[in-house]
C-alpha positions as CSV (number, residue, x, y, z in Angstrom):
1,X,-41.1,-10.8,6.2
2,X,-41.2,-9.7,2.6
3,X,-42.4,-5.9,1.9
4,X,-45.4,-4.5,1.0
5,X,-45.4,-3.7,-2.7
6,X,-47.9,-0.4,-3.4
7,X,-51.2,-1.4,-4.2
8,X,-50.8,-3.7,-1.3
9,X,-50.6,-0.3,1.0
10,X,-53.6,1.4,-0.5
11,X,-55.6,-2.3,-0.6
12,X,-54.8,-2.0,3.1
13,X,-55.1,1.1,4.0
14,X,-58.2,1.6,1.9
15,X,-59.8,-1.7,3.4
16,X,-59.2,0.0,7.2
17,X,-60.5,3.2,6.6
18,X,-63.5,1.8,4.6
19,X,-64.0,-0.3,7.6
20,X,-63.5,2.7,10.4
21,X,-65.9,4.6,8.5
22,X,-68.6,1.8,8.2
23,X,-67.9,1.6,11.5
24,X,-68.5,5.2,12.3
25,X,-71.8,5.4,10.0
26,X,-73.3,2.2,12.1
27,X,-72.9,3.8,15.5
28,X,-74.0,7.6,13.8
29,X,-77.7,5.2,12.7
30,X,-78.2,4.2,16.1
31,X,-77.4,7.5,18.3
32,X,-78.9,9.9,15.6
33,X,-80.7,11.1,17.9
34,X,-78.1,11.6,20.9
35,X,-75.3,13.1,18.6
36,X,-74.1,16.8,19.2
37,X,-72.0,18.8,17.6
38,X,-68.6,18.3,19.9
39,X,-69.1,14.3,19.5
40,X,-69.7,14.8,16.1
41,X,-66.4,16.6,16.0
42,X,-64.7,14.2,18.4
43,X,-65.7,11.9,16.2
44,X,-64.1,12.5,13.1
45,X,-60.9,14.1,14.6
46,X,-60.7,10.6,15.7
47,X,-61.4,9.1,12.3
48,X,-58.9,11.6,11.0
49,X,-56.0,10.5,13.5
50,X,-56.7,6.9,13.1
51,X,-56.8,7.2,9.1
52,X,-53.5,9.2,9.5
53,X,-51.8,6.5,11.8
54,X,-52.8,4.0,9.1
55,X,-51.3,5.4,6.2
56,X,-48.3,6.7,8.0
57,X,-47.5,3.9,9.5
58,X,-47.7,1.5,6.1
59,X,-46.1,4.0,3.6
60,X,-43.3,4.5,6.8
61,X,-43.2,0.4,6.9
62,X,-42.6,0.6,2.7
63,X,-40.0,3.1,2.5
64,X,-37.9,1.9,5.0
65,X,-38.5,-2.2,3.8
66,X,-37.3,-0.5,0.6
67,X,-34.2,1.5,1.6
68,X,-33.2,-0.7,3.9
69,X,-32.6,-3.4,1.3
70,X,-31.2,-1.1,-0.6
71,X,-28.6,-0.2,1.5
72,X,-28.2,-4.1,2.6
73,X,-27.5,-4.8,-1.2
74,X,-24.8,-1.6,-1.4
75,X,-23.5,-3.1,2.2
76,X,-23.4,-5.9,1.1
77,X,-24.1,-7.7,4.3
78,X,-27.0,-7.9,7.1
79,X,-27.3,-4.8,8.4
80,X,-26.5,-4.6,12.6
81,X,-25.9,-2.2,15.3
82,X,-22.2,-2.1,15.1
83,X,-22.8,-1.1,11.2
84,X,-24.3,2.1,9.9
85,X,-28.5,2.3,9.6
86,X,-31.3,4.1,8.6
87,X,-33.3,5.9,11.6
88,X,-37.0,6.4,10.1
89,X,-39.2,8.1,12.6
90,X,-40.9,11.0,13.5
91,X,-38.0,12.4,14.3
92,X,-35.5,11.5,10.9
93,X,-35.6,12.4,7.1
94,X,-36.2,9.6,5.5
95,X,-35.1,11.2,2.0
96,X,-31.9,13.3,3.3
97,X,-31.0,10.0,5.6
98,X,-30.8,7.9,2.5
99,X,-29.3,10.4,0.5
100,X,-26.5,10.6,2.9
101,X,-26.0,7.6,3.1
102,X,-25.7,7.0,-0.3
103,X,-23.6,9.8,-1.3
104,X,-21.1,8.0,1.6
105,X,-21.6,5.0,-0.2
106,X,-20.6,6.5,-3.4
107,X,-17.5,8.2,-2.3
108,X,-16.5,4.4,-0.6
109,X,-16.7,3.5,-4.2
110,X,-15.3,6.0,-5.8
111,X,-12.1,5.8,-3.7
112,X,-12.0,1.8,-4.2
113,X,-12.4,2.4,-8.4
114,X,-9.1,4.9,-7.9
115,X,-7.0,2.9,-6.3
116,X,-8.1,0.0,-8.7
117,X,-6.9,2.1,-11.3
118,X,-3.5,2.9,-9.5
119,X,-3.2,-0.9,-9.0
120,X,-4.4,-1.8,-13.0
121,X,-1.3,1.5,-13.8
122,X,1.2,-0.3,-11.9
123,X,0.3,-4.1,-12.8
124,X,0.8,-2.9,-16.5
125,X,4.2,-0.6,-16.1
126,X,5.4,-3.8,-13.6
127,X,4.9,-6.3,-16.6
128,X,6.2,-3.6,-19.4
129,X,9.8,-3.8,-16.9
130,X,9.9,-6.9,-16.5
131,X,10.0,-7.7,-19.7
132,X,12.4,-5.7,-20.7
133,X,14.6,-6.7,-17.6
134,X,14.1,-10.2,-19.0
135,X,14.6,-9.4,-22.6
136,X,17.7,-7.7,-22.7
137,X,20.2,-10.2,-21.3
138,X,17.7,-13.1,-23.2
139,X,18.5,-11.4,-26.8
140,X,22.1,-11.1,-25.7
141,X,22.5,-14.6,-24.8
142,X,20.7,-15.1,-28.0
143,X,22.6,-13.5,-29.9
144,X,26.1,-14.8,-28.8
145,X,24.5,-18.4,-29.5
146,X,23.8,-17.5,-32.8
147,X,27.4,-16.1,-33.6
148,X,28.9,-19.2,-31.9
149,X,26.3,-21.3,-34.1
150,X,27.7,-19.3,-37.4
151,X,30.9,-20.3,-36.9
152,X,32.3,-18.6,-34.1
153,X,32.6,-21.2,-32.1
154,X,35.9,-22.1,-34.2
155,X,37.4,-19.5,-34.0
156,X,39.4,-19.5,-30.1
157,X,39.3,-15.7,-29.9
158,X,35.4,-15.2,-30.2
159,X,34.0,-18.6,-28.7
160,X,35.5,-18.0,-24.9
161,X,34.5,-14.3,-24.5
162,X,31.2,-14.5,-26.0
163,X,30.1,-17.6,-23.7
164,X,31.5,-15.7,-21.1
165,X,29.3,-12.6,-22.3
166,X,26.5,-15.2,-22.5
167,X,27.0,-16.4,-18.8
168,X,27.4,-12.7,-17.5
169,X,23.7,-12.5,-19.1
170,X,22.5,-15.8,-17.5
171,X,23.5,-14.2,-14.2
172,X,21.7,-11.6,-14.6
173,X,18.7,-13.4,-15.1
174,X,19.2,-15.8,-12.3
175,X,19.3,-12.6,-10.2
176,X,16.4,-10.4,-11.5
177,X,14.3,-13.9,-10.6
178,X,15.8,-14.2,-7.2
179,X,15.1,-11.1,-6.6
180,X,11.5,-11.4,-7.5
181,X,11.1,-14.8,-5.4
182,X,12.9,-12.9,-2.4
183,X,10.2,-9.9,-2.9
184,X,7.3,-12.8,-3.2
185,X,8.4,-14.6,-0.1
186,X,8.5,-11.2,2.0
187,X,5.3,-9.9,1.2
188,X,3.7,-13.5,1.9
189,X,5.6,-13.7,5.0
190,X,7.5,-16.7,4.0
191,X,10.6,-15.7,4.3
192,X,11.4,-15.6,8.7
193,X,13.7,-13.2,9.9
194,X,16.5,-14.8,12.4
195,X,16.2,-11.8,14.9
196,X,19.7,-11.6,16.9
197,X,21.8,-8.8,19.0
198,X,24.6,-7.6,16.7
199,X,27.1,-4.8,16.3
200,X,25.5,-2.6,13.7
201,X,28.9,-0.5,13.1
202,X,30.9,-3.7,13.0
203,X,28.6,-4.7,10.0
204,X,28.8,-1.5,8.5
205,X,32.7,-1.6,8.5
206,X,31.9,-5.3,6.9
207,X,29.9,-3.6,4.1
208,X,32.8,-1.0,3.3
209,X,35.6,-3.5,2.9
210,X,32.9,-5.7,0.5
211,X,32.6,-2.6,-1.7
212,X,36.0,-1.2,-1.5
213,X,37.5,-2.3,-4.8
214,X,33.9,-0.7,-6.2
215,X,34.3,2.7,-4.7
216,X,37.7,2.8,-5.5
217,X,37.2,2.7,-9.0
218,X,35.2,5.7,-8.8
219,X,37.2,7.2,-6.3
220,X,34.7,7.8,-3.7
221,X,34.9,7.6,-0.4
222,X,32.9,5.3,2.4
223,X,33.4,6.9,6.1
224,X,31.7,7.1,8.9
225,X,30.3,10.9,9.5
226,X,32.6,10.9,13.0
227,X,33.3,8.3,15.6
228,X,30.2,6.3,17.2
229,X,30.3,4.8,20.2
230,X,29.4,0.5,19.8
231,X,25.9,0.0,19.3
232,X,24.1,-3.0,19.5
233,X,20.7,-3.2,17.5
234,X,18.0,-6.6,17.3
235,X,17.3,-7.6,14.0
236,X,18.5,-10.6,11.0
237,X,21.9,-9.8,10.3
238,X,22.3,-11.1,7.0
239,X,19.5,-8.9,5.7
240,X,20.5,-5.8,7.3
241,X,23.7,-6.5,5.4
242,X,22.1,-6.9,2.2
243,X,20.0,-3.6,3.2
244,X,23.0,-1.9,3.5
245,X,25.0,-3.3,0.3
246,X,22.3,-2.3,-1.7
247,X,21.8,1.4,-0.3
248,X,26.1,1.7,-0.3
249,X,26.3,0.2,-3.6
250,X,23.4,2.6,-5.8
251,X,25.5,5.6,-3.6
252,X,28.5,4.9,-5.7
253,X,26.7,3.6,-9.0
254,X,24.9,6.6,-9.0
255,X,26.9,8.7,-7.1
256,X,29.6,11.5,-8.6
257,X,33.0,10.6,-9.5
258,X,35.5,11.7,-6.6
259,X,32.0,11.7,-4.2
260,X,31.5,10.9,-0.6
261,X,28.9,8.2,1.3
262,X,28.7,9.0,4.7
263,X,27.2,6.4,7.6
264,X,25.3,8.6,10.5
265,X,23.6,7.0,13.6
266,X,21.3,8.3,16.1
267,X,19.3,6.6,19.0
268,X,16.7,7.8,20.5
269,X,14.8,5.9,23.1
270,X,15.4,2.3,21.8
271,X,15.3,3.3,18.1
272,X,18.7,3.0,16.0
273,X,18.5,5.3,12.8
274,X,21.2,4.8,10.1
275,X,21.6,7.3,7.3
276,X,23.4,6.2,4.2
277,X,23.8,10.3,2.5
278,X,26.2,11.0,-0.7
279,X,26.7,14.3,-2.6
280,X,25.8,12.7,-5.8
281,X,23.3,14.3,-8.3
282,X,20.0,14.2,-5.9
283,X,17.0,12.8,-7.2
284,X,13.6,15.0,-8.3
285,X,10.9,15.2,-6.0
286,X,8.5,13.6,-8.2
287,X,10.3,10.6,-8.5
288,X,10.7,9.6,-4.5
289,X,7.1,8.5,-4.0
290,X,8.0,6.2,-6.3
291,X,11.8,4.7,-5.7
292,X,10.8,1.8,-4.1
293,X,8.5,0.2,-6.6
294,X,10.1,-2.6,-8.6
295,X,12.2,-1.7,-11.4
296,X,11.2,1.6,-11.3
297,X,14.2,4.0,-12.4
298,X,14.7,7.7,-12.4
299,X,16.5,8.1,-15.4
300,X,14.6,6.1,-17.9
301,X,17.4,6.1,-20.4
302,X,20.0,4.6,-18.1
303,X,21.6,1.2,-19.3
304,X,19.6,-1.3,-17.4
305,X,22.5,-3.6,-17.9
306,X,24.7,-1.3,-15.3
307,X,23.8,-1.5,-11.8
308,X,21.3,-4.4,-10.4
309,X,18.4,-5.9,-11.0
310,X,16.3,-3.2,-10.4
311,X,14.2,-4.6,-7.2
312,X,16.9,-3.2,-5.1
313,X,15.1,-0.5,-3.1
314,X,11.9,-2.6,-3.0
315,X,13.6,-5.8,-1.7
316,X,15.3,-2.9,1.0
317,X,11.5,-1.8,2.0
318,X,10.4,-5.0,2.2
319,X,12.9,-6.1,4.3
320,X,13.0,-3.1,7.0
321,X,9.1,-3.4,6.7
322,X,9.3,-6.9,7.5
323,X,11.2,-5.7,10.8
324,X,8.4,-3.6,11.5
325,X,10.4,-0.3,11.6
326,X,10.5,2.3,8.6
327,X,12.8,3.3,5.7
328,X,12.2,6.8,4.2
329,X,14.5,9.1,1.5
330,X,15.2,12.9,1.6
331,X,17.0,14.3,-1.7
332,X,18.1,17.6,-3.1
333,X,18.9,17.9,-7.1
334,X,22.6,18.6,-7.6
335,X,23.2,18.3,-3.5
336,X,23.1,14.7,-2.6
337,X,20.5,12.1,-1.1
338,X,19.8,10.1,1.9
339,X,18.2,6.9,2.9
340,X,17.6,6.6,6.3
341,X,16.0,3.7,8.1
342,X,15.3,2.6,11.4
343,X,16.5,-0.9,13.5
344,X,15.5,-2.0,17.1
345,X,17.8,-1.4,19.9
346,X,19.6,-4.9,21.3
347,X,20.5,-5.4,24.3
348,X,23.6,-4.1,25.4
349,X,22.3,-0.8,23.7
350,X,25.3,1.8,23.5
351,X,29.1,1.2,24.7
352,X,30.8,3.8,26.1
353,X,33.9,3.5,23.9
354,X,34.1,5.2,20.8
355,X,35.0,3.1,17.3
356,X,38.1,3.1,15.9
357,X,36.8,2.8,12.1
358,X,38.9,3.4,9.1
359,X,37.4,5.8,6.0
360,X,37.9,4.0,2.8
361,X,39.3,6.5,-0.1
């Protein structure tokens, strides 16, 4: 039913009271005679009541037609009994209910603006990296081509090293886009995780003999904190391992030269937490909130052609995320960091022997 607009009400209203008091006048002509001075008193308290029911009732019926679509508009949607609505009655403020509601209304958007705003931020500094990810190995493979091109491609002792300094720069490329299809495929859910029982410590071991040669050439060492009884955990093996390369591997890019990474594990219940901690330089509390966004760095002067792609850390979250367990970071300037996240407990869950693993130095 569409609502009453304001002259409608008083054309109304008007045309009933008018009516109720033509009404009144006709039986006053007749029973002149018969009236006294409590019916004539009756009578217009009753005029009065019936006169106020009218009005209250239409201008009640237009205010709440009228905030009722207004708050169906800011809803957007039909307004029900499982949503917020407006109570107008005898017994509600019509004014203060509306102003409520739309000061809750305004804070809903408020909050929605924000985090567009964040989003908008990070859209923009996620384009401004990638680019230069992209653009420094595409202007060195440009210009090795160009030197080859000028003549270099003679000469035996330029033309092998540079095409080799061009492939090294193709390879990174491939891998910063790998990285960003692997990160695509996670957060769409494409990519299925092959959920088996494993030995978590045997993989560990696995990762330190990967990234001996690595470590030794900073001369750090990869240990276990002490000796762990066999654990078995549920998850996709081959991403735990990349989980764990990449957190071992930025301990010893990163880390201090002559520095330790240390492996820890605790179960609790049927949770398996593995800390990865070194005693490098620590990272600043005001850059963890943001170490797992996408080629997001501490140190914005570091080379960007040492370490990896730089989608690392978020390909890690993604991946422990997509396990439906949690990965979280605790760091201390000048002491050391730790990344700790969290696996499922296979079945099996803890032997009763202790491991026998070797500390890489």
């Amino acid at each position: 039913m569409r609502a009453l607009r304001p002259i409608q009400i008083l054309l109304i209203g008007s045309s009933l009271v008018s009516f109720l008091l033509a009404l009144v006048m006709v039986i006053f002509d007749i029973y002149a005679n018969e009236l006294t001075p409590s019916i004539i008193f009756v009578t217009w308290l009753i005029c009065f009541l019936v006169s106020f029911a009218i009005f209250y009732y239409l201008i009640k019926k237009f205010i709440d037609d009228r905030l009722k679509l207004l708050f169906r508009s800011i809803r957007k949607g039909k307004i029900t009994n499982n949503k917020p609505h407006f109570n107008f009655g005898l017994k509600g403020d019509v004014i203060a209910e509306a102003e409520l509601q739309t000061k809750n209304w305004t804070e809903e958007r408020m909050e929605e603006i924000s985090k567009l705003k964040e989003q908008e931020e990070f859209r923009r500094e996620f384009l401004g990296n990638l680019g230069h990810e992209l653009k420094t190995p595409v202007f060195a493979i440009q210009g090795y081509i160009l030197t080859l091109l000028d003549g270099g491609l003679e000469d035996e002792t330029v033309n092998v090293r540079f095409l080799e300094r061009a492939s090294k720069a193709t390879d990174r490329m491939v891998s910063i886009l790998e990285d960003l299809d692997q990160i695509t495929k996670l957060e769409v859910d494409v990519l299925k995780m092959d959920f088996k029982n494993f030995e978590i410590l045997e993989l560990i071991q696995d990762v330190f003999d990967t990234l001996e040669i690595k470590a030794l050439e900073k001369n750090i060492q990869l240990s276990f904190a002490k000796e762990y009884s066999p654990t078995i955990v549920n998850a996709d093996r081959s991403k735990i391992a990349q989980v764990l390369i990449n957190l071992i591997s930025n301990s010893i890019s990163y880390g201090n030269q002559g520095g330790k990474t240390l492996l820890r594990l605790y179960v609790l219940d049927d949770i398996v937490t593995v800390e990865v901690s070194d005693n490098g330089p620590g990272i600043d509390d005001v850059n963890i909130p943001r170490l797992f966004e996408r080629f997001y760095r501490v140190e914005k002067s570091r080379n960007r052609n040492d370490g990896g792609s730089g989608l690392g850390l978020s390909i890690v979250k993604h991946i422990i995320e997509s396990h439906e367990q949690s990965i979280n970071v605790r760091s201390t300037v000048g002491v050391g960091s730790t990344f700790a996240f969290t696996l499922q407990l296979g079945k099996g869950g803890i032997s009763q022997r202790t491991n026998n693993r070797k500390s890489i130095q």
